[in-house]
Structures are given as structure tokens and as C-alpha cells.
TORKOL-4160 file (C-alpha; in steps of 0.2 Angstrom, whole numbers, padded with zeros to 4 digits, m for minus):
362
<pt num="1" X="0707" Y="2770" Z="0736"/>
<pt num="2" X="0720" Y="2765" Z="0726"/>
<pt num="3" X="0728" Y="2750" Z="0718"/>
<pt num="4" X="0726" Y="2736" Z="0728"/>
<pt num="5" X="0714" Y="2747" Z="0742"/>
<pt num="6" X="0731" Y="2759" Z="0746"/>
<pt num="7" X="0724" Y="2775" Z="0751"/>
<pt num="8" X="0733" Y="2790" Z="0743"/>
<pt num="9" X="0731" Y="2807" Z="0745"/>
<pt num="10" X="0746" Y="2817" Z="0739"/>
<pt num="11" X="0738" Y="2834" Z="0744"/>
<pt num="12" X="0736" Y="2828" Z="0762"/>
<pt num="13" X="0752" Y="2817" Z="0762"/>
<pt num="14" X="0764" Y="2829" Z="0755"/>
<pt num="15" X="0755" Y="2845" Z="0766"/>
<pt num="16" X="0759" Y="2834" Z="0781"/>
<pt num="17" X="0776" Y="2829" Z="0779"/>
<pt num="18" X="0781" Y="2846" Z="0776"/>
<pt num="19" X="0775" Y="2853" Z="0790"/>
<pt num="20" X="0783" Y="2841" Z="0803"/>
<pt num="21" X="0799" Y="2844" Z="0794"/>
<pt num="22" X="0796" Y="2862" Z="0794"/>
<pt num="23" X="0809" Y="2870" Z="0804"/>
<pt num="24" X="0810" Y="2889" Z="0799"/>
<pt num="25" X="0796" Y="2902" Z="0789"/>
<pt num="26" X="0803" Y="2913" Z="0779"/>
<pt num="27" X="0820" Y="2913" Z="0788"/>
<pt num="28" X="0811" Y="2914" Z="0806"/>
<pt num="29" X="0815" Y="2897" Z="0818"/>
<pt num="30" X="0799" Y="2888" Z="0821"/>
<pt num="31" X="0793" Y="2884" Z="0840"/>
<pt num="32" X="0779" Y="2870" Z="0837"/>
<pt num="33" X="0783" Y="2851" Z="0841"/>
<pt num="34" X="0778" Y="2834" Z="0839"/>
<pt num="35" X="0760" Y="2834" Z="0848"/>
<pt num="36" X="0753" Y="2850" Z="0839"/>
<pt num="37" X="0761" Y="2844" Z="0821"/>
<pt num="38" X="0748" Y="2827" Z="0825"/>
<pt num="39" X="0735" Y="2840" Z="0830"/>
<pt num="40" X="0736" Y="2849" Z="0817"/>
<pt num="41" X="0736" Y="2835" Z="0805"/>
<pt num="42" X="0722" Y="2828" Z="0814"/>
<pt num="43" X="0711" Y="2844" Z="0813"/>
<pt num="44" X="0714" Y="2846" Z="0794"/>
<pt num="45" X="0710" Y="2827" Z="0789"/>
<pt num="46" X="0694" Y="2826" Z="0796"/>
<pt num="47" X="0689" Y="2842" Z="0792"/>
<pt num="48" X="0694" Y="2838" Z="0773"/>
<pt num="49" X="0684" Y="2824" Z="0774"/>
<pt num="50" X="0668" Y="2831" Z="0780"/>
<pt num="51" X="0654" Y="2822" Z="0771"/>
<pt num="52" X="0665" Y="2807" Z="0769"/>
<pt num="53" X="0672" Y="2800" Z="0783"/>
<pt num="54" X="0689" Y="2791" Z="0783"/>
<pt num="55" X="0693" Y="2775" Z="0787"/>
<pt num="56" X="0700" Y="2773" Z="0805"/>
<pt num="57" X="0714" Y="2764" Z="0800"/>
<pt num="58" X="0719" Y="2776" Z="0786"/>
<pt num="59" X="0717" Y="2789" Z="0799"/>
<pt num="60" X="0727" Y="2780" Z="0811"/>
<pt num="61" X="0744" Y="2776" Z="0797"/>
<pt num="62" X="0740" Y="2795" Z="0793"/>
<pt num="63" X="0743" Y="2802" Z="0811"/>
<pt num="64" X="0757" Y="2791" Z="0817"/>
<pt num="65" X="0768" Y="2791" Z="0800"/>
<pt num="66" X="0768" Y="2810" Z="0801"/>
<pt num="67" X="0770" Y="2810" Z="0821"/>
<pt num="68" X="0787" Y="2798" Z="0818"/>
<pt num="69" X="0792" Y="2810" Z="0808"/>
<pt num="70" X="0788" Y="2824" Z="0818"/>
<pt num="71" X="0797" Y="2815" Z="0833"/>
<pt num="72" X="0815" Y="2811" Z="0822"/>
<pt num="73" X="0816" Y="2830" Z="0814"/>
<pt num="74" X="0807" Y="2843" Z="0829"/>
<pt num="75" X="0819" Y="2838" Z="0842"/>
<pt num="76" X="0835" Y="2840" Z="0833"/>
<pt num="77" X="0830" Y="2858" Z="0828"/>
<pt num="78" X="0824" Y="2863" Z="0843"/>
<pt num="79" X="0840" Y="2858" Z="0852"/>
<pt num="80" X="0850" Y="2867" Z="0841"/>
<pt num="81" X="0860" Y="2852" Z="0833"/>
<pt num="82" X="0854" Y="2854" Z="0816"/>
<pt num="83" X="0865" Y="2873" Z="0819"/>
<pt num="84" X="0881" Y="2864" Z="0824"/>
<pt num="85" X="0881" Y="2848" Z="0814"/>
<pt num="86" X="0878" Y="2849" Z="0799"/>
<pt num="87" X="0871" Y="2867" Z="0801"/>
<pt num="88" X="0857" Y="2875" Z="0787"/>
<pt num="89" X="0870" Y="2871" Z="0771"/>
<pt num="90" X="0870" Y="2858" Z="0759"/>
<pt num="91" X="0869" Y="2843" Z="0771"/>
<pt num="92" X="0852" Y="2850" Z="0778"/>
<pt num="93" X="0844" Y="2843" Z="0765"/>
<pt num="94" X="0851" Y="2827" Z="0766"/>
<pt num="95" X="0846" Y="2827" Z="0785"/>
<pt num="96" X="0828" Y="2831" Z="0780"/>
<pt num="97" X="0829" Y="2815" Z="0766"/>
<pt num="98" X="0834" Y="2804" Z="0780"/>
<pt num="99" X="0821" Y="2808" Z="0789"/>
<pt num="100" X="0811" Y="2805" Z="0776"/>
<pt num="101" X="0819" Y="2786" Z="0772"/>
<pt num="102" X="0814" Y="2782" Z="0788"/>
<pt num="103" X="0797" Y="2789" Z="0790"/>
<pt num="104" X="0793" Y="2778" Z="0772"/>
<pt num="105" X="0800" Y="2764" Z="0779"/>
<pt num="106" X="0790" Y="2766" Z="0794"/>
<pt num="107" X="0775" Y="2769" Z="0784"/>
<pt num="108" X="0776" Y="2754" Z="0773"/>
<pt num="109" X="0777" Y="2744" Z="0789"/>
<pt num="110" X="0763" Y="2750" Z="0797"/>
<pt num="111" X="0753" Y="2749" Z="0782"/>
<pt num="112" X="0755" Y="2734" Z="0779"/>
<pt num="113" X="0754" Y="2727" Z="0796"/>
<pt num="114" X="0734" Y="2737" Z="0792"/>
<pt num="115" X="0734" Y="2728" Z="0775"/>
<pt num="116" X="0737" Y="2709" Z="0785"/>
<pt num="117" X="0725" Y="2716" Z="0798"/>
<pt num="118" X="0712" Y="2719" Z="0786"/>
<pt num="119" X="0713" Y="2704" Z="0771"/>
<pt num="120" X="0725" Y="2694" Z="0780"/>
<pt num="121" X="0737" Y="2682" Z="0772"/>
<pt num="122" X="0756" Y="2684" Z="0773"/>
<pt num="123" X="0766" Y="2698" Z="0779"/>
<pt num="124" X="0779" Y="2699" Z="0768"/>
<pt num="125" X="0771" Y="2699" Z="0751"/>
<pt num="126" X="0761" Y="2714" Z="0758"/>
<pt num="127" X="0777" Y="2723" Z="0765"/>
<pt num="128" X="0785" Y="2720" Z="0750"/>
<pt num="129" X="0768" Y="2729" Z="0739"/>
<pt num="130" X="0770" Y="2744" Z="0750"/>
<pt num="131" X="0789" Y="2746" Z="0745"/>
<pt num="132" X="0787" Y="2744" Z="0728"/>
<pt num="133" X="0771" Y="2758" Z="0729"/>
<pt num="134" X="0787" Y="2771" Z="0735"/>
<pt num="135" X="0795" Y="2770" Z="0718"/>
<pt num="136" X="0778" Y="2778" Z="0712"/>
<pt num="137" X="0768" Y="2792" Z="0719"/>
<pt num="138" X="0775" Y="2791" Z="0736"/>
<pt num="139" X="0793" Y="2796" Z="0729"/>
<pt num="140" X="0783" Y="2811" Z="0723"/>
<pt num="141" X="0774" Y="2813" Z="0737"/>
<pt num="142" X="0790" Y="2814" Z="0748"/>
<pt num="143" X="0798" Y="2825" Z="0737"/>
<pt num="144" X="0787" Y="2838" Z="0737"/>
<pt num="145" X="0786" Y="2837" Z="0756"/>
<pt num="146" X="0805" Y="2841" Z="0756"/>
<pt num="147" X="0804" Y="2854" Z="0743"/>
<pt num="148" X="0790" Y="2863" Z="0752"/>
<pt num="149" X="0798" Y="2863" Z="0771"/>
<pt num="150" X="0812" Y="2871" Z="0760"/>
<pt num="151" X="0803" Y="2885" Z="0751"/>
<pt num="152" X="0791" Y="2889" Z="0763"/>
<pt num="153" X="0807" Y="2891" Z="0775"/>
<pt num="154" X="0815" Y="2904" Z="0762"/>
<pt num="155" X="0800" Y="2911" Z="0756"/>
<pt num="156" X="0786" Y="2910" Z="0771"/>
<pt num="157" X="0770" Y="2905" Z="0767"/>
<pt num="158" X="0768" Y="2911" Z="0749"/>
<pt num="159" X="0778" Y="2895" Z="0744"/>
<pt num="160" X="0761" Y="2885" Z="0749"/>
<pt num="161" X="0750" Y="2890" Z="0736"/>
<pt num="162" X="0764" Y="2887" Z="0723"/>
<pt num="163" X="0763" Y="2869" Z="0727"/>
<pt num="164" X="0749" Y="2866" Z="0730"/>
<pt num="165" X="0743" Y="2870" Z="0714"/>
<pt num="166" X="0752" Y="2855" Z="0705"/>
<pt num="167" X="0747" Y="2845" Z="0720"/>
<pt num="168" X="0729" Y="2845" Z="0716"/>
<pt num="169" X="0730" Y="2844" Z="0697"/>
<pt num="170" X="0738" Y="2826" Z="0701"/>
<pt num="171" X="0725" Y="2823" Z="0714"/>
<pt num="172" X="0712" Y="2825" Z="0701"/>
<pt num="173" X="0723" Y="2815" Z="0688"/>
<pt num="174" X="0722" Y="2801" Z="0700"/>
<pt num="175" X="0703" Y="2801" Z="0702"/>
<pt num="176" X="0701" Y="2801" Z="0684"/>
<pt num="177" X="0713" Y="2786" Z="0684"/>
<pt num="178" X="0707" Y="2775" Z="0699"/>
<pt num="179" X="0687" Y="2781" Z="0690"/>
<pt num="180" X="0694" Y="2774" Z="0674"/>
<pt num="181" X="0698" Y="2758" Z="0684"/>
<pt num="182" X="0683" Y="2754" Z="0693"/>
<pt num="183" X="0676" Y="2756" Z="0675"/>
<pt num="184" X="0686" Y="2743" Z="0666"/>
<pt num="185" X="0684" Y="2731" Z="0684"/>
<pt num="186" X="0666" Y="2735" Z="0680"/>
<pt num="187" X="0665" Y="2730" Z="0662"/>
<pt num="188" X="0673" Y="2712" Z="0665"/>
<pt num="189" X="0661" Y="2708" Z="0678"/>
<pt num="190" X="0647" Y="2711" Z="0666"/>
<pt num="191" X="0656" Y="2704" Z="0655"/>
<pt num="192" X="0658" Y="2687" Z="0669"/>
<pt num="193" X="0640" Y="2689" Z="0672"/>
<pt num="194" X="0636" Y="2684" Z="0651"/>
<pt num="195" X="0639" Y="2666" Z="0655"/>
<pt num="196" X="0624" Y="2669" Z="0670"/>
<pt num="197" X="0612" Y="2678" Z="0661"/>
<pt num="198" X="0612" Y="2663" Z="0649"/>
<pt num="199" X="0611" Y="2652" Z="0660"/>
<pt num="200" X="0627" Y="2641" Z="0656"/>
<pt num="201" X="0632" Y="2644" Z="0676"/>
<pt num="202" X="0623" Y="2648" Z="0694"/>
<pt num="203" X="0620" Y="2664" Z="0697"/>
<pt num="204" X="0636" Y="2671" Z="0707"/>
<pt num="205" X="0648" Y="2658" Z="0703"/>
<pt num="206" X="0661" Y="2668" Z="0694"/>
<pt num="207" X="0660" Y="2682" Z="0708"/>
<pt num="208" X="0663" Y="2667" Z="0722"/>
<pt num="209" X="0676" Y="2662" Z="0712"/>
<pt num="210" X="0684" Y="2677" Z="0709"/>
<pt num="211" X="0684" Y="2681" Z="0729"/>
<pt num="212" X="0690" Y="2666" Z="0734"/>
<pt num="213" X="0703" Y="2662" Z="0721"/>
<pt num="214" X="0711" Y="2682" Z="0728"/>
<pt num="215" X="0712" Y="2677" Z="0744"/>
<pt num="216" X="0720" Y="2659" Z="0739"/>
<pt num="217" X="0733" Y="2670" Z="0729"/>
<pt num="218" X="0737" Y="2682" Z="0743"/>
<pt num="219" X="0737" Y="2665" Z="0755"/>
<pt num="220" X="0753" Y="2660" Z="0742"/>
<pt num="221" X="0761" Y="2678" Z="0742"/>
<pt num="222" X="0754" Y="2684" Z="0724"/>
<pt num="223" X="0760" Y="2704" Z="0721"/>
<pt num="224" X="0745" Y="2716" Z="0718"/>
<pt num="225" X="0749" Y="2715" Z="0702"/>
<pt num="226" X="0746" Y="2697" Z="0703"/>
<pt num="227" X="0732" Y="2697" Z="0711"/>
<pt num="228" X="0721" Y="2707" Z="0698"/>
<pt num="229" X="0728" Y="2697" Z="0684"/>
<pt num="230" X="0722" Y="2681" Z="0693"/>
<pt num="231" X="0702" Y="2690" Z="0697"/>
<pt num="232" X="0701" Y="2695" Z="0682"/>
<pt num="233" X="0705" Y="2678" Z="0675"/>
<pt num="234" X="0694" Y="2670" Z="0689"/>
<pt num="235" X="0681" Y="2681" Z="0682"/>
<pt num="236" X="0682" Y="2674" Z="0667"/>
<pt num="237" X="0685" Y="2657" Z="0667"/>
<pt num="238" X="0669" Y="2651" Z="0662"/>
<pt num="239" X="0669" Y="2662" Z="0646"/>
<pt num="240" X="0672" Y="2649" Z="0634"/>
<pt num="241" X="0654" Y="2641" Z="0638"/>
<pt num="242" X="0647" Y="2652" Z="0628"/>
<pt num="243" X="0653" Y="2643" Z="0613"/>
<pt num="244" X="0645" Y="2629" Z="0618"/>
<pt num="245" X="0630" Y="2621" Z="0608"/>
<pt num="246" X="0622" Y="2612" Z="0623"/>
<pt num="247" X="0626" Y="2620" Z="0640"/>
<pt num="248" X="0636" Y="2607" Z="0656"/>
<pt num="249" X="0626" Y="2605" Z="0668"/>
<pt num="250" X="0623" Y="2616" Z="0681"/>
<pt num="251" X="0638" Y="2626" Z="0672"/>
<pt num="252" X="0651" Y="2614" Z="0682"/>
<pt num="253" X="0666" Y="2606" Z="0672"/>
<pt num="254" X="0675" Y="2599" Z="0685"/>
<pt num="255" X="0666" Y="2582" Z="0682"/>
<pt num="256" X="0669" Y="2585" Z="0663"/>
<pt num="257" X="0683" Y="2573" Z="0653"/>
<pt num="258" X="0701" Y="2583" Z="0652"/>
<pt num="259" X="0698" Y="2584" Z="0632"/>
<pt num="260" X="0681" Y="2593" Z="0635"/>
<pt num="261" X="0688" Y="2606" Z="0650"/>
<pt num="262" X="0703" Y="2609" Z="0641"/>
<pt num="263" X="0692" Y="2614" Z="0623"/>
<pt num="264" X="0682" Y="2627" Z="0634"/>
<pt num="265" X="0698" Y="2633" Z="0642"/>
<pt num="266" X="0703" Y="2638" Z="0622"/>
<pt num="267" X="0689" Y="2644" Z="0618"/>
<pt num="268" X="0687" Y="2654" Z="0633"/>
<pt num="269" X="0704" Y="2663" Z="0630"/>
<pt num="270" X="0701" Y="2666" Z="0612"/>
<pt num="271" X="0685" Y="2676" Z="0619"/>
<pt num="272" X="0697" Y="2686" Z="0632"/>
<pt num="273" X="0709" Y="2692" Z="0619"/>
<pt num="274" X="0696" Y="2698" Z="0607"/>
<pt num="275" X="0690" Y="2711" Z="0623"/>
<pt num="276" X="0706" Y="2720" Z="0627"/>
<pt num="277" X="0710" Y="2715" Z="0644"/>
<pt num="278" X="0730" Y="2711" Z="0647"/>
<pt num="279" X="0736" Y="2694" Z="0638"/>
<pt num="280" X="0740" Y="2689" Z="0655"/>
<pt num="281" X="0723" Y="2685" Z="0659"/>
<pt num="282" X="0720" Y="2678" Z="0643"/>
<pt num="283" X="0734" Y="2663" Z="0648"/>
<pt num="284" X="0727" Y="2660" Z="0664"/>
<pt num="285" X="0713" Y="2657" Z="0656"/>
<pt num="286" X="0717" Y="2646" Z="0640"/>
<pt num="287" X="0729" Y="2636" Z="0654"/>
<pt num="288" X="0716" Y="2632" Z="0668"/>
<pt num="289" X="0714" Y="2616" Z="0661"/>
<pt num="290" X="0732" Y="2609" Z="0659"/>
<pt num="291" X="0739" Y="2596" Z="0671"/>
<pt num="292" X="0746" Y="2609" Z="0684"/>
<pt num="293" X="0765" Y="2604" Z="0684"/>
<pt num="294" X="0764" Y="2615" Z="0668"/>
<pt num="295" X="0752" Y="2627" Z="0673"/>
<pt num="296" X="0756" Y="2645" Z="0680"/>
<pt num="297" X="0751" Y="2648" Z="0698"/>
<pt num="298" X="0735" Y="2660" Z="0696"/>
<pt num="299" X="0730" Y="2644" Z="0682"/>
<pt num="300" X="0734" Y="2634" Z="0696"/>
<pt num="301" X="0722" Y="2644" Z="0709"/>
<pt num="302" X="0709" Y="2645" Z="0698"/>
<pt num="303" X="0707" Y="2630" Z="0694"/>
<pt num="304" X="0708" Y="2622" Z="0711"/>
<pt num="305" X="0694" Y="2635" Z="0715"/>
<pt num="306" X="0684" Y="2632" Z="0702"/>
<pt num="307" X="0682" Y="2613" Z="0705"/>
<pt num="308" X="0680" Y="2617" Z="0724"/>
<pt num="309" X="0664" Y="2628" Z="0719"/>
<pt num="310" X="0657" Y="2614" Z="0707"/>
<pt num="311" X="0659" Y="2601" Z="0721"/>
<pt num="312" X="0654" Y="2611" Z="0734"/>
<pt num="313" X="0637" Y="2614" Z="0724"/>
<pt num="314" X="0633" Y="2595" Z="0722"/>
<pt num="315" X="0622" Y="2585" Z="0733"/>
<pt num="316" X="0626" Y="2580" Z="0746"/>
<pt num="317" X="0645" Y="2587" Z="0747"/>
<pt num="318" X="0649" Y="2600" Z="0758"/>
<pt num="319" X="0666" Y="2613" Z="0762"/>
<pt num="320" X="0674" Y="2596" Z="0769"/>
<pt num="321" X="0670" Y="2585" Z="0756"/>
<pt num="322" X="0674" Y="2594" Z="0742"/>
<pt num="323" X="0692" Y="2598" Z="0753"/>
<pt num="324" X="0696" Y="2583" Z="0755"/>
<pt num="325" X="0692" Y="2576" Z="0737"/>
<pt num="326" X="0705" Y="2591" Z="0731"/>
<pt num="327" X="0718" Y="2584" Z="0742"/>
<pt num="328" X="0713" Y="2566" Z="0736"/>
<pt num="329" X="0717" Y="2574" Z="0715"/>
<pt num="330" X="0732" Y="2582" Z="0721"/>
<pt num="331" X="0743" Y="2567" Z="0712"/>
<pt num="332" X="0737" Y="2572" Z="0695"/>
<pt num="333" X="0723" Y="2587" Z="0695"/>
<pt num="334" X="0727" Y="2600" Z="0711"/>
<pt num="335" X="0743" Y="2608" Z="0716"/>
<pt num="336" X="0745" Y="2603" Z="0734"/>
<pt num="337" X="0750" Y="2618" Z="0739"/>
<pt num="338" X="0735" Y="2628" Z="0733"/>
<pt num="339" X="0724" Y="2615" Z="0739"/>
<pt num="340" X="0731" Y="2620" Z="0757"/>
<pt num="341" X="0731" Y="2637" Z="0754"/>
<pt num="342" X="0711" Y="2637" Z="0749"/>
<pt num="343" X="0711" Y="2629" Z="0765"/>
<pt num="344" X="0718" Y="2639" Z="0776"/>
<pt num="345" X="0707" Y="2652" Z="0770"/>
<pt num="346" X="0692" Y="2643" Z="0774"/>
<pt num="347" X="0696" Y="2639" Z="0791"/>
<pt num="348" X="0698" Y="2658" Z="0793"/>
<pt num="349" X="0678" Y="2661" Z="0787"/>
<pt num="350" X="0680" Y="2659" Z="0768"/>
<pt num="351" X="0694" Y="2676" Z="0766"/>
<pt num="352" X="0690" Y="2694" Z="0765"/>
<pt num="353" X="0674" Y="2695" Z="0752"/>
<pt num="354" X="0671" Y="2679" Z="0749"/>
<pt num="355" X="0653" Y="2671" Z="0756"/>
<pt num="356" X="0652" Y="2658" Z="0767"/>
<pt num="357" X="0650" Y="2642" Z="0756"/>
<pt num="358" X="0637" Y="2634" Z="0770"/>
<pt num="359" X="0626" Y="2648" Z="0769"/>
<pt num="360" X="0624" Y="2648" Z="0750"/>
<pt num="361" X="0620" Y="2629" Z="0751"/>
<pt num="362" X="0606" Y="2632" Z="0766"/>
């Protein structure tokens, strides 16, 4: 998994563009179609993942991105088209690219149609993730399918190994890098858990806030990018009780005076710069506590989020009550919009990873 839970697997990708774009070997005219290039695929997906199953829906954008594909490129060189107009010179590449355009366009509709499916939130911030993720390793990935449908064409099979070889050293490249990741992720939820371990919040706070205010922030449209600049800051935005002589009850400072909130804000952020992570974070942090007209939005979110958690863990104040004392701060305290946003993710059972808030009162 990548960033922002995109599966990529350039080996796979790139081996299965080629092949339902392949229309000679080694100067020979290829006779296979659309069902056995899906077939194929099929076979060598699930027998690279023995041991570790893939995701159905992975499985699913695998099989019908390379089947579109298949189904725009096998029939017009089967018919003979490609050898009237425009023929096996320059322009057959250009044929193959827009294939290519079409079947990443198609792909980053489906996938994110599966990302909506799966976290929900809006469409089009998702669609537009999937389009910016092109200009990355799928470029690469499509270039190389294009580039090996050609050589294997002019040289036969031979011209597989060639290309694989560089293909799987960027695999590993990208294990190392998403391992090197799940490391730092790791490291600011230990980090996040400090404040629990010393007792300044409940255990689990800064990982329901976290959840929640991701879900909020993909609610509003946030980016990927976005979105792990705001976790990580919802992580972290009870740092700055550390500081503290004598801990706030129960670790919530939503009931604390703006002075007060604003002074562990501070202090929280100077604590977040000194570790390393991006000066992003760091702002959302320090700025949680600023009237919200001047805030950023991921400032916004968490700390609409964070006073939703501290009311929701008072006596007597449940998901409704604490809703409907947000939208009672939204003149001053609470952008509206977020507060409607946090909202609508509640009606829908809390978001994607975020607990159910009635349970952890029972």
C-alpha cells in the first residue's frame, strides 16, 4: 500500500499493460484477445500473491483497467487497421500512448470510485488524488508498458528480462520507502501516546481524534497530502500538556479559558518543531487555538474535533449533545462548515476507523 492506501505494483502494472498492448513478438503478429489477456493477468496476480492474498477490490481495478485496455488496442490490430492507418511507423507509438491516456484515465476513475467506496467522502477530491498520483510512478509505470510491448515486438521475449530487472529494483525501492513511512507514522503515535502514559489525557484520545479529524478533512475535500499533515497534527495536539506543572483535568481543554488553550497550543508546536516532522504540522498545531476565521482549515478541524471529544467524555453529554453545543459555538469557536462536516460523518457510523463514540462511553 501506498500513500494514501493506493496499491502499486509496478512490476505487475507495467507487465500487464504491455501485454494487452502487445501486438507482435519478435516481428511475428500476435493472435490472443481481450478474454485471455484478463486471464492471464488473472492467473499471474494471484499466483504472485500466494501467501498474501490481495484485496478484492485491488484485484477488481487490476483486471478491468488492463481488460479496457485490451478491449481499445486487440481489436484494431486484429482487424488490420493499425496496418492501413497509421501502419507499424512512427505514429504506432502514438496509437499505443493513446491507449494508454485512456486506460489512466479510466483507472483513476475506477479507483477512485473504490477509494469513495471504501472511506467515503467526496468524489472529486479523490478523483483528483488519483490524477495527480500519474504524474509519479504511474507515468513510469505506463512507460515502460509502452516500451516493452515495443521491444518484446522487435526482439521477442528476451526483451522481458531486460525490463524487468530495473522494474524490480524500483519495487524494492518502494518497499523500502512505504517501510520507512510506516516507521516515521509509528514514531509520532509513540510520540502522541507520551501525553497518555503520563496521564495528562484518556487513554486513546489523540488516536480518536486523529481518526475522526481524517475523515472530517476528507468530508471538506482535503488532498492526501493534506490529510496526513492534519493526523499528524491531530496526533499531536495535546503535546503541549507536557509542559504543564499541574495537569487539566481529565486532559480536556475545551472548558479551559482562550488564554490558557491558546499557551498549550504554543507550547505544543515548539515541542513538534524540535522532533523533525514537516513545519506544517507544527502550524496546525500552534494555531488550534486561534479564533477560526484566522485559522487554517486542518487548525480548524482539529480543533472542532478535539472539543467534540472532550464534550462527548463529560457526564451526562452524549454524540447529540456535544453536536449541538458545537453548532451553538459556531459564532465565535467552531467553523460551521466543519461542524457539519463532523456531522455528516457521524451519521455515517463515526468514518472509516474511527470508534463508535457510544460505545466508548458504555
Amino acid at each position: 500500500a501506498g500513500p494514501g492506501d493506493r496499491q502499486t505494483a509496478p512490476v505487475g502494472a507495467a507487465g500487464a499493460l504491455s501485454y494487452a498492448l502487445l501486438g507482435e513478438i519478435g516481428g511475428q503478429p500476435t493472435a490472443h484477445g481481450a478474454p485471455q489477456v484478463v486471464a492471464v493477468v488473472l492467473a499471474a496476480t494471484l499466483a504472485g500473491a500466494i501467501g498474501r492474498p490481495p484485496a478484492r477490490d485491488h484485484l477488481a481495478r487490476r483486471l478491468l483497467t488492463t481488460a479496457f485496455a485490451a478491449v481499445c488496442f486487440q481489436p484494431l490490430h486484429h482487424s488490420g487497421a493499425l496496418d492501413r492507418w497509421p501502419g507499424h511507423g512512427p505514429a504506432y507509438a502514438f496509437v499505443l500512448l493513446l491507449v494508454l491516456a485512456l486506460t489512466t484515465l479510466f483507472d483513476a476513475v475506477l479507483a477512485a470510485a473504490l477509494t469513495l467506496l471504501r472511506t467515503g467522502g467526496p468524489y472529486g477530491p479523490a478523483l483528483r488524488d488519483e490524477l495527480r498520483a500519474l504524474a509519479g510512478i504511474g507515468t513510469a509505470i505506463c512507460a515502460t508498458g509502452i516500451v516493452m510491448a515495443l521491444a518484446v515486438g522487435v526482439a521477442g521475449l528476451w526483451a522481458l528480462p531486460v525490463f524487468c530487472l530495473p522494474l524490480l529494483l524500483t519495487q524494492l525501492s518502494f518497499h523500502r520507502y512505504t517501510a520507512v513511512r510506516a516507521t516515521y507514522h509509528q514514531t509520532i503515535a509513540s510520540l502522541a501516546r507520551s501525553t497518555e502514559i503520563a496521564g495528562h489525557t484518556p487513554a486513546g484520545h489523540a488516536r480518536r481524534v486523529a481518526a475522526l479529524s481524517r475523515a472530517t478533512g476528507r468530508e471538506l475535500g482535503l488532498s492526501e497530502a493534506g490529510l496526513t499533515v492534519l493526523e499528524y497534527a491531530a496526533l499531536m495536539h495535546d503535546i503541549g500538556q507536557l509542559s504543564l506543572l499541574d495537569p487539566v483535568p481529565a486532559g480536556a481543554t475545551e472548558p479551559l479559558p482562550p488564554e490558557q488553550r491558546r499557551r498549550i497550543a504554543l507550547l505544543g508546536g515548539a515541542v513538534v518543531r524540535r522532533t523533525g516532522v514537516p513545519s506544517d504540522v507544527a502550524v496546525v498545531v500552534e494555531r488550534q487555538a486561534d479564533p477560526y476565521r484566522e485559522q487554517p482549515l486542518a487548525a480548524r478541524i482539529v480543533r472542532t474535533v478535539n472539543a467534540y471529544e472532550d464534550l462527548v467524555g463529560e457526564r451526562g453529554c452524549g454524540p447529540l449533545c456535544a453536536l449541538e453545543r458545537l453548532r451553538l459555538d459556531t459564532a465565535r469557536e467552531h467553523d460551521p462548515q466543519v461542524v457539519a462536516a463532523l456531522a455528516g460523518v457521524l451519521a455515517r457510523g463515526g468514518g472509516p476507523g474511527v470508534p463508535d463514540q457510544r460505545q466508548d462511553q458504555r
